[in-house]
C-alpha positions, 0 to 999 in steps of 0.5 A: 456499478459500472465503474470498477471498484478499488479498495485502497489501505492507508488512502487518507494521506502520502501514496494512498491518497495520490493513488486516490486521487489518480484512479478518481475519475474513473474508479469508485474507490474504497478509502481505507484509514484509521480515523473516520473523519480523515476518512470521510474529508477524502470521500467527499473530496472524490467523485465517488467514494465510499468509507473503509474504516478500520484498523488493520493492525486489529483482527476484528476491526477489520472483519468488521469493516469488510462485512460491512462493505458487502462487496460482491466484486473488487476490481482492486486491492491496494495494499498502501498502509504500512509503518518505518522506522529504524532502531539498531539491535540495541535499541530494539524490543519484541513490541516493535517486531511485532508491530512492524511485521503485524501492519505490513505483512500480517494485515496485508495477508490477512486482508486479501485473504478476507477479500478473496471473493470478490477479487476472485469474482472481478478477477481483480488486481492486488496491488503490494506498495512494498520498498526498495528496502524490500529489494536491498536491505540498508539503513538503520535498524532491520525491522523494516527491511525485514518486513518488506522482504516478507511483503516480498515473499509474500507477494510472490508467493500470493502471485502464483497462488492467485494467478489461477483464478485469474488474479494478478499480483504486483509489487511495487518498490519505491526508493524513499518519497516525498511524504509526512512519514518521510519528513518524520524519518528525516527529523529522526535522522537530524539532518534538514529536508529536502523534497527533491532529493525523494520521489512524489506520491504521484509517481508512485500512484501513476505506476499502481494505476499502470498495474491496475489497468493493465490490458487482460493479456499482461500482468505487471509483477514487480515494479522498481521506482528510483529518483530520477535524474534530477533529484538532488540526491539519488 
């Protein structure tokens, strides 16, 4: 295939999807979700795509779906899945750390590791769709700050174990964006919502398509993304 191939976790809606649809035109994209169907509606709407059906928070569902993709060469890995949410000391249980750090760190780990010869064949580009949170802990509740500073860790980590076979590693950090999962957090918070106090997807994925197609010579390592200027609220 002459265009290179970038598998995407969680590209079925909010900054997997604008990542999608960003690299489209020119890349043949592997979507990954949960759900078949929302999975398969993505693939018909792209150019070239193909189905990456699993659930990543399960160890075989997702060996199963990278043997069943039988990829010789990954040009890409984008790491989008990933859950929040905010619950005080009080509030919190073992089952929520355990999910919390099973999707975004656990999964994340295991993945890349399953992918690792392909990657290693392209020499591909690994792409971590972290937080700010991952930078500077706030907010409600340390479940999920936690967990993106061991995304953190685990990229820098994973960026110097990879760099001799000539993989790239990049992190990526937003503030908080304009997304399904952002308006649930809002809701949760009890206060209205305004789309433009947060950032687009497509920002987002403009910077993951940066890191993906950066020149040979360069290597993209953390990429910090805050509201502009004329968000409401920065």
């Amino acid at each position: 295939m002459s265009q290179p191939t970038v598998l995407i976790t969680g590209a079925t809606r909010g900054i997997g999807r604008a990542i999608a649809d960003a690299l489209a035109d020119d890349h043949h994209l592997l979507i990954g979700g949960r759900s078949a169907a929302d999975v398969d509606a993505v693939c018909r709407a792209l150019p070239s795509a193909a189905p990456f059906v699993a659930d990543i928070a399960d160890e075989a569902s997702t060996e199963a779906a990278v043997q069943a993709a039988g990829l010789e060469r990954l040009d890409g890995l984008v790491h989008s899945a990933g859950v929040s949410g905010g619950w005080t000391t009080p509030e919190s249980t073992r089952e929520i750390w355990r999910k919390m750090l099973e999707i975004n760190v656990i999964a994340v780990s295991d993945l890349t590791r399953l992918l690792l010869e392909p990657l290693r064949a392209a020499q591909g580009t690994v792409v971590m769709i972290n937080s700010g949170s991952g930078l500077v802990a706030r907010g409600k509740g340390g479940h999920y700050p936690a967990s993106k500073f061991a995304l953190t860790a685990l990229t820098d980590v994973l960026r110097e174990e990879l760099r001799p076979d000539g993989i790239r590693v990049c992190s990526v950090h937003p503030g908080r964006v304009d997304t399904d999962m952002q308006r649930e957090l809002v809701a949760s918070e009890n206060r209205p919502y305004d789309p433009q106090e947060f950032l687009r997807p497509e920002s987002v994925a403009t910077a993951v398509r940066t890191a993906l197609t950066a020149s040979p010579d360069a290597t993209y390592e953390t990429i910090s993304i805050r509201p502009g200027p004329f968000a409401t609220n920065r």
